[in-house]
C-alpha positions in Angstrom: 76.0 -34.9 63.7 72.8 -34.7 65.1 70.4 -32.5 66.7 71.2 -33.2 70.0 75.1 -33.3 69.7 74.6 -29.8 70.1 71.5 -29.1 71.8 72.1 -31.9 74.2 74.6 -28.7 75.6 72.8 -27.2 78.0 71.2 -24.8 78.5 69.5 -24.7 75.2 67.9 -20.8 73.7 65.9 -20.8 71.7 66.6 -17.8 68.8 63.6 -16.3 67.1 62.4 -13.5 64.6 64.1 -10.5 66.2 65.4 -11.8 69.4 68.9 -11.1 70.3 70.3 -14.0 73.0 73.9 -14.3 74.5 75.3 -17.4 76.4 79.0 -17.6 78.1 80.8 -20.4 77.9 78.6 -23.3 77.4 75.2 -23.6 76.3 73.9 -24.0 72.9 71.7 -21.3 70.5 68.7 -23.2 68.1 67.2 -21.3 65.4 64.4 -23.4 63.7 62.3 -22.7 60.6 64.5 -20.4 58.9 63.5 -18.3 55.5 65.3 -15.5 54.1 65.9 -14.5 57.6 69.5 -14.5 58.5 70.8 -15.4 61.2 74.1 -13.8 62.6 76.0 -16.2 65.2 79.3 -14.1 66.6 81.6 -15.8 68.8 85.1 -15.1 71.1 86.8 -17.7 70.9 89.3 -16.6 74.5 86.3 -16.3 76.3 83.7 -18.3 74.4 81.3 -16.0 74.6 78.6 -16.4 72.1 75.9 -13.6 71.1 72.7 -14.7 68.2 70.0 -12.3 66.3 67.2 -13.4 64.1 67.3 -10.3 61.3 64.1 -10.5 60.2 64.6 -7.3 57.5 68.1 -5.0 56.5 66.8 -1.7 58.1 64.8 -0.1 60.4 64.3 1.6 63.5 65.0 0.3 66.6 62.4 -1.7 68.6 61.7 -3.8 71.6 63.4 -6.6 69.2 66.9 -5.2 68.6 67.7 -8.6 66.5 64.7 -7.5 64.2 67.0 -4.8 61.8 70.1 -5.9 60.5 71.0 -2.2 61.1 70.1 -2.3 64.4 71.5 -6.1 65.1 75.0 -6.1 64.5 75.8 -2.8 67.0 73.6 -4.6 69.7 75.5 -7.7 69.5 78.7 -5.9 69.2 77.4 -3.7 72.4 77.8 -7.5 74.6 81.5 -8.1 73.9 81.9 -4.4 75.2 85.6 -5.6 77.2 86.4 -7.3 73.4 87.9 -5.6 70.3 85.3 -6.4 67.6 88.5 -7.4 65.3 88.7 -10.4 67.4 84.9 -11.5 67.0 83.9 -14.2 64.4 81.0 -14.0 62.6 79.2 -17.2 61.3 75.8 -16.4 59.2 73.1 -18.9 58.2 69.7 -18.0 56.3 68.8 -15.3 53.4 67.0 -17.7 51.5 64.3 -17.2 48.2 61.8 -19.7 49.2 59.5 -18.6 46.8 59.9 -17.1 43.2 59.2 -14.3 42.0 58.6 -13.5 38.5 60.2 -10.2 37.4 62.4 -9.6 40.3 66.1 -10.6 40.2 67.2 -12.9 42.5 69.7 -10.1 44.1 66.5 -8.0 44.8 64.9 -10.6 47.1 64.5 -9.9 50.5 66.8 -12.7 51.9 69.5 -11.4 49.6 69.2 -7.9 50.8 69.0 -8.9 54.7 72.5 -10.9 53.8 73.8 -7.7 52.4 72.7 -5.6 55.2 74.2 -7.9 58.2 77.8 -8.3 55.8 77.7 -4.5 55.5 77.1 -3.9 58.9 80.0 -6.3 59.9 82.4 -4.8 58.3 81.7 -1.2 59.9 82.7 -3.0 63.1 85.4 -4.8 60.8 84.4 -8.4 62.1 85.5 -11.5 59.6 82.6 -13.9 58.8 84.5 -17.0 59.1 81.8 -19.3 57.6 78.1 -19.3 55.9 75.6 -20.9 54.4 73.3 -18.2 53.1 71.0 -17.5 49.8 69.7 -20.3 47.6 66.2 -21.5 48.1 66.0 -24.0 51.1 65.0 -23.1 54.7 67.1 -23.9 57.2 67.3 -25.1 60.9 70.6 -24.6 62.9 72.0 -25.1 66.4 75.1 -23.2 67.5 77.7 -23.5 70.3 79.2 -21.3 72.6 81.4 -23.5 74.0 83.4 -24.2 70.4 81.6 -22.0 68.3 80.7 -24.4 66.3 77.4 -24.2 64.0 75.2 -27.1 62.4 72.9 -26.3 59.9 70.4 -28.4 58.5 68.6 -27.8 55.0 65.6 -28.3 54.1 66.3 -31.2 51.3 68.0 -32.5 54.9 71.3 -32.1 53.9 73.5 -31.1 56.8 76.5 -28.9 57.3 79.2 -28.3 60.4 80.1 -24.3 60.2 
């Protein structure tokens, strides 16, 4: 599938380092460029709501960019599906990436491997399933997301390409 399969869905938002968007029904999310960032897409299926942060780090306090924290990122994008159980959210996650070694520090200490732990541990205090991801390893990524099917498409660096 290609870029615009998805981002041909308008309106098209754009997702970057700390933002937090939301969309209803149709529309499409893009997230380009993506490091050991992660990315946490969650979607209700009944209403098709859709709701996208950039984590930029696993903790902090909060800021003018509540997608920033991973702490601070999942309650904020649990706070938009206020009418919704968050039992009935999915969570997809894209990102947490090491794009660059780092001699003497296992791979579970890199920073993209603690922002993915962060955003799963933050999930599961709100007790939401991720139902798909493509995180860690050492490519960047570029993704485009749906609210209309909550479907995600992520594309590698190596441009390989994957449907979530």
């Amino acid at each position: 599938m290609k870029e615009s399969a998805l981002a041909a869905v308008q309106p098209t938002v754009d997702v970057g380092i700390g933002a937090l968007r939301t969309l209803q029904g149709r529309g499409c999310f893009q997230a380009l460029g993506i490091g050991s960032c992660v990315i946490v897409f969650l979607w209700h299926p009944a209403s098709r709501r859709a709701a996208m942060a950039h984590v930029l780090l696993p903790t902090g306090e909060a800021t003018p960019l509540p997608g920033k924290y991973a702490n601070t990122a999942v309650p904020a994008l649990v706070e938009h599906f206020s009418t919704v159980p968050a039992e009935a959210l999915q969570a997809k996650l894209c990102g947490g990436a090491r794009l660059f070694e780092q001699p003497y520090q296992p791979p579970q200490a890199s920073i993209g491997a603690r922002n993915v732990a962060a955003v799963k541990a933050a999930l599961a205090q709100f007790h939401i399933a991720v139902v798909a991801e493509d995180i860690l390893g050492s490519r960047g990524r570029s993704l485009w997301a749906s609210a209309a099917n909550g479907q995600m498409k992520v594309r590698r660096s190596d441009g390989t390409q994957l449907l979530l």
